[in-house]
N, C-alpha and C positions, 0 to 999 in steps of 0.2 A: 530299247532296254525295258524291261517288265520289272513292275515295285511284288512282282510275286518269287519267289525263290524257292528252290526245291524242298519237298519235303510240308509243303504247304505253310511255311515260314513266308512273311512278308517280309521287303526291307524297312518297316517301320515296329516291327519286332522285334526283329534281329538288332536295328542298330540300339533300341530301348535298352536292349538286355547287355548288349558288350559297351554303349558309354554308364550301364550301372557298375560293370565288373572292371571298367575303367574307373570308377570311380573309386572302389572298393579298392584297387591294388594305390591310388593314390592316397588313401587313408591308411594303409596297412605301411605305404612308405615316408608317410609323415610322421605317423604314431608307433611307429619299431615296433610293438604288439599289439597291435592288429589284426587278430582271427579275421579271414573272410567268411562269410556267409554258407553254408554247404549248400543248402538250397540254392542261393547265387550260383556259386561254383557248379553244381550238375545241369541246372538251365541250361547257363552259358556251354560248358561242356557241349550239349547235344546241337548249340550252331553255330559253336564257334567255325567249323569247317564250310559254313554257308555263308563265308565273308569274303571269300575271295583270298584266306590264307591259306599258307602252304599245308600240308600234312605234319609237317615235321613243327612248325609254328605253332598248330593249334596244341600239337599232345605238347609242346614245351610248355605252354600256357596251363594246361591242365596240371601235369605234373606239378610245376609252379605253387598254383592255386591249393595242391595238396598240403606240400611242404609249410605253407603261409597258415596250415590248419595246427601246427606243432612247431616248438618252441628247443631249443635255441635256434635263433640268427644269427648270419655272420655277412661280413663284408659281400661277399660273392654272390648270397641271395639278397643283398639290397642290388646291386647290379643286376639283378636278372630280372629284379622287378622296374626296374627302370625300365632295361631291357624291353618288357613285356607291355609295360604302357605305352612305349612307342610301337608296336606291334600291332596294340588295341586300339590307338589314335588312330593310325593306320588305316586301317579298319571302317571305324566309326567314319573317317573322312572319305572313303569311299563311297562310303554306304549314301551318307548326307550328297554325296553327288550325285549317285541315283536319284535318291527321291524329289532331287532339286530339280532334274530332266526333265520332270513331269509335272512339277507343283511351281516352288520358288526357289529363286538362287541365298537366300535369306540363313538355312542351317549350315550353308557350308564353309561361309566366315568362320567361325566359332568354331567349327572342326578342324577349319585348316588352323587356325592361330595356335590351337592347341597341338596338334600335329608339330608346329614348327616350334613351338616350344622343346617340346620334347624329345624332339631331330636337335636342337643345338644341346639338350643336357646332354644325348648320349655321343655328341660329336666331338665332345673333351678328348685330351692326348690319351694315350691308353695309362694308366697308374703303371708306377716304376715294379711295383710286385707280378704285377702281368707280365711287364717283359722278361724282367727277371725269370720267370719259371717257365717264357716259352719253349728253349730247348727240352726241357722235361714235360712236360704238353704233350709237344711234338712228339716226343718218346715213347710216351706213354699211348699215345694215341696210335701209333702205329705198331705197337706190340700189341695193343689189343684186338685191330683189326685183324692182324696176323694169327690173333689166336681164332680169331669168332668171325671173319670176316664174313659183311654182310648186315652188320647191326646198322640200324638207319640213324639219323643223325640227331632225332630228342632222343633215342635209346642208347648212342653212346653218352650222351649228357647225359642222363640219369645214369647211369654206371658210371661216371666219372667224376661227377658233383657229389657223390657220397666220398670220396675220399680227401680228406683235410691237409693233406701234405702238398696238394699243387694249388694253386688256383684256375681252376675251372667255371667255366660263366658261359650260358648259350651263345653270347655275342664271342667271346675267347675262341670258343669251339671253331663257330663258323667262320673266324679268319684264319685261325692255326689250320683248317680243312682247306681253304683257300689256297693260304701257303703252300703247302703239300702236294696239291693238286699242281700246281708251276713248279715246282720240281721234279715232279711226275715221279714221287713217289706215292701216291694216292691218285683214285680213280673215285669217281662217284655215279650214280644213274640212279634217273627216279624223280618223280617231282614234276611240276609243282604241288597239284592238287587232286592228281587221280590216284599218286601214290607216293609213299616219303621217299627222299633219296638215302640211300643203300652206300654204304662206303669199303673199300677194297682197298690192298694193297696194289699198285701199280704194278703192269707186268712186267715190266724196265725192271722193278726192283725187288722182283721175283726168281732168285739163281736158278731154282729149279721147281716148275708149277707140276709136278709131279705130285709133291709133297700134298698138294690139293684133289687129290686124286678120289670121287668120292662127295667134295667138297665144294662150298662155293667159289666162283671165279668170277671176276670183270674183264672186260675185255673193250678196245676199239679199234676199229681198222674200217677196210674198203671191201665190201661182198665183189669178189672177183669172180665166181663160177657158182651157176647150180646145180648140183651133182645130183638130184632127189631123180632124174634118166639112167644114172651109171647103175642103181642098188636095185633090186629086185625084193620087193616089200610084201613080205609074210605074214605080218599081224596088223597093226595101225597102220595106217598112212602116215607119213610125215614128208616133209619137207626137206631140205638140207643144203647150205652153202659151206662155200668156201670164204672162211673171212683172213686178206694178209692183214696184218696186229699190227705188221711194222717189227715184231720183235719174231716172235712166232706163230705162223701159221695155226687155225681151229677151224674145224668143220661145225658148223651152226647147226641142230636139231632146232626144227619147227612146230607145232599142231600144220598138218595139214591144212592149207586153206588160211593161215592167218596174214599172211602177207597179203591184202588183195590190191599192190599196187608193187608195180617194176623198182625190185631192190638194186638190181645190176648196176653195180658201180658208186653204189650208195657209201657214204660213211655211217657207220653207227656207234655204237654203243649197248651193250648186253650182258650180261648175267647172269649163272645159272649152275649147273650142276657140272663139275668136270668131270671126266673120263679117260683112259685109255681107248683105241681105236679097236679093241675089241669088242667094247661094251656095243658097237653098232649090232654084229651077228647073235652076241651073248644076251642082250637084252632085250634090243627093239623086233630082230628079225630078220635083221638087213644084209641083202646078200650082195657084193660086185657084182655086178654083170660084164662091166668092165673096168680096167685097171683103174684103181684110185691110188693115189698115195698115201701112205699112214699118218695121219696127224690125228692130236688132241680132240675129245668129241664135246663139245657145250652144250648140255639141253636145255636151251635157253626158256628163262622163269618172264626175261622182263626186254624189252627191246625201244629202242630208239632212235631215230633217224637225225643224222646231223648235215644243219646245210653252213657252210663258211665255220664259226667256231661257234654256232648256237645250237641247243638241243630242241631241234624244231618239233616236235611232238612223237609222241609215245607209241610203235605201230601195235604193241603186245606187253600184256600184261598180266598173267598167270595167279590170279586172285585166291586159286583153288588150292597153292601149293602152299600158301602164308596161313600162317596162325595169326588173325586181326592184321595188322602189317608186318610182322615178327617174321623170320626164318629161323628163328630158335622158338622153339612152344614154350612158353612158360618164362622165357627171360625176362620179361618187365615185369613179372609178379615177385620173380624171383629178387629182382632189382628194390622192390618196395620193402621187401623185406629186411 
């Protein structure tokens, strides 16, 4: 392991700057006002993502760090700063392990102790106000993917933490998504740290995915055929399977060429633009050559391979289609507002 980190950030940098923004979220939640620093706050911003946190982690953290610039506080953002300082411990005690590999084992006492602190403040029962408003959470959370599906999971926080009638809290979020997901009304892909996870309505709980026509879709299942021999390709190249869902059947659109390792029989998980089985002739090009059958077409944005119930890594991910990691242009601006 190298104390050098992308972006020509060292780990003796980096951990300098996130136990300062650690420190600062620990005064801002001793002292209930508490401005953090901007200059702190934009540093940290630009490596928070060179820690080994998630995507969805760091912009929570950012966001965070915004809010703690403006005044009133309430209940839910002393919890997210909590929240966040375990995040940042986190972090920091990573990092101090690094540079311990290579120097001494001497900084990583003091990181872990603090780390384990801050693992037992946020290990408390959940407050009776949280549970109380999970079904409305839950509600709420799934009406709005339904409406926008596809927002990633610090941008449904931030769209969701501005409304005072629920209690909403990044740690709430990511168990209520939890939940959901074992009930297999929610679907997620994406993550850890090449890109945020991405939240969908489940297809189970989907009456009719028509309605998304146009629109984003999630999907998992087993690539059972590659059809991209059957079509006769007039403009780009692409690729194409057949993925069974389990519920109903989608033919997968590829970049040609992205797969460079045997899908067949794979499970995955994927993302991406729905369609009608016209849209192959009408848009791409695509002719039978021989009989297919009509199903759903996905042109898939984002793809990932699952081995047992783990999302083993990322085979595709369509960086060109995203506004920053957005599939709405302008919603987190919008969101600030």
């Amino acid at each position: 392991m190298s104390l050098y980190l992308p972006y020509d950030f060292t780990a003796f940098e980096v951990s300098r700057e996130i136990s300062q923004l650690l420190r600062a979220f620990a005064q801002a939640f001793s002292r209930k006002k508490q401005a953090l620093d901007p200059a702190l706050v934009q540093r940290a911003g630009e490596v928070l993502t060179q820690t080994g946190l998630s995507v969805d982690d760091a912009e929570f953290i950012r966001i965070l760090a915004g809010r703690l610039q403006t005044l009133p506080r309430d209940e839910r953002t002393w919890e997210d700063v909590a929240y966040a300082m375990q995040i940042l411990a986190g972090a920091e005690f990573r990092l101090r392990q690094l540079i311990a590999a290579e120097e001494t084992p001497e900084p990583v006492g003091q990181a872990r102790i603090r780390y384990n602190e801050l693992s037992q403040l946020l290990s408390r029962e959940e407050p009776e106000s949280a549970r109380r408003g999970r079904g409305r959470r839950q509600g709420l959370i799934l009406e709005t993917i339904r409406k926008r599906p596809g927002l990633y999971i610090a941008e449904l926080y931030q769209l969701l933490s501005r409304l005072r009638a629920i209690h909403v809290t990044y740690a709430t979020l990511w168990s209520d998504i939890r939940s959901l997901e074992k009930e297999t009304k929610m679907i997620t892909e994406g993550g850890p740290q090449g890109s945020p996870r991405y939240c969908f309505l489940h297809p189970k709980a989907i009456e009719d995915r028509r309605v998304y026509y146009n629109g984003y879709y999630c999907t998992e299942g087993v690539i059972e055929e590659q059809l991209t021999y059957k079509f006769e390709q007039t403009r780009r190249l692409v690729d194409l399977y057949l993925v069974n869902s389990g519920s109903k059947p989608v033919i997968m659109v590829l970049e040609f060429g992205i797969a460079r390792e045997d899908l067949m029989g794979s499970r995955i998980k994927t993302f991406g633009k729905l369609h009608g089985f016209d849209f192959l002739q009408r848009n791409e090009g695509l002719t039978p050559k021989q009989p297919v059958e009509s199903h759903d077409i996905l042109r898939s944005l984002s793809l990932t391979r699952i081995f047992g119930q783990k999302e083993e890594h990322s085979i595709w991910f369509d960086k060109e289609a995203f506004t920053g990691y957005s599939l709405y242009s302008g919603s987190m601006a919008a969101a600030r507002r």
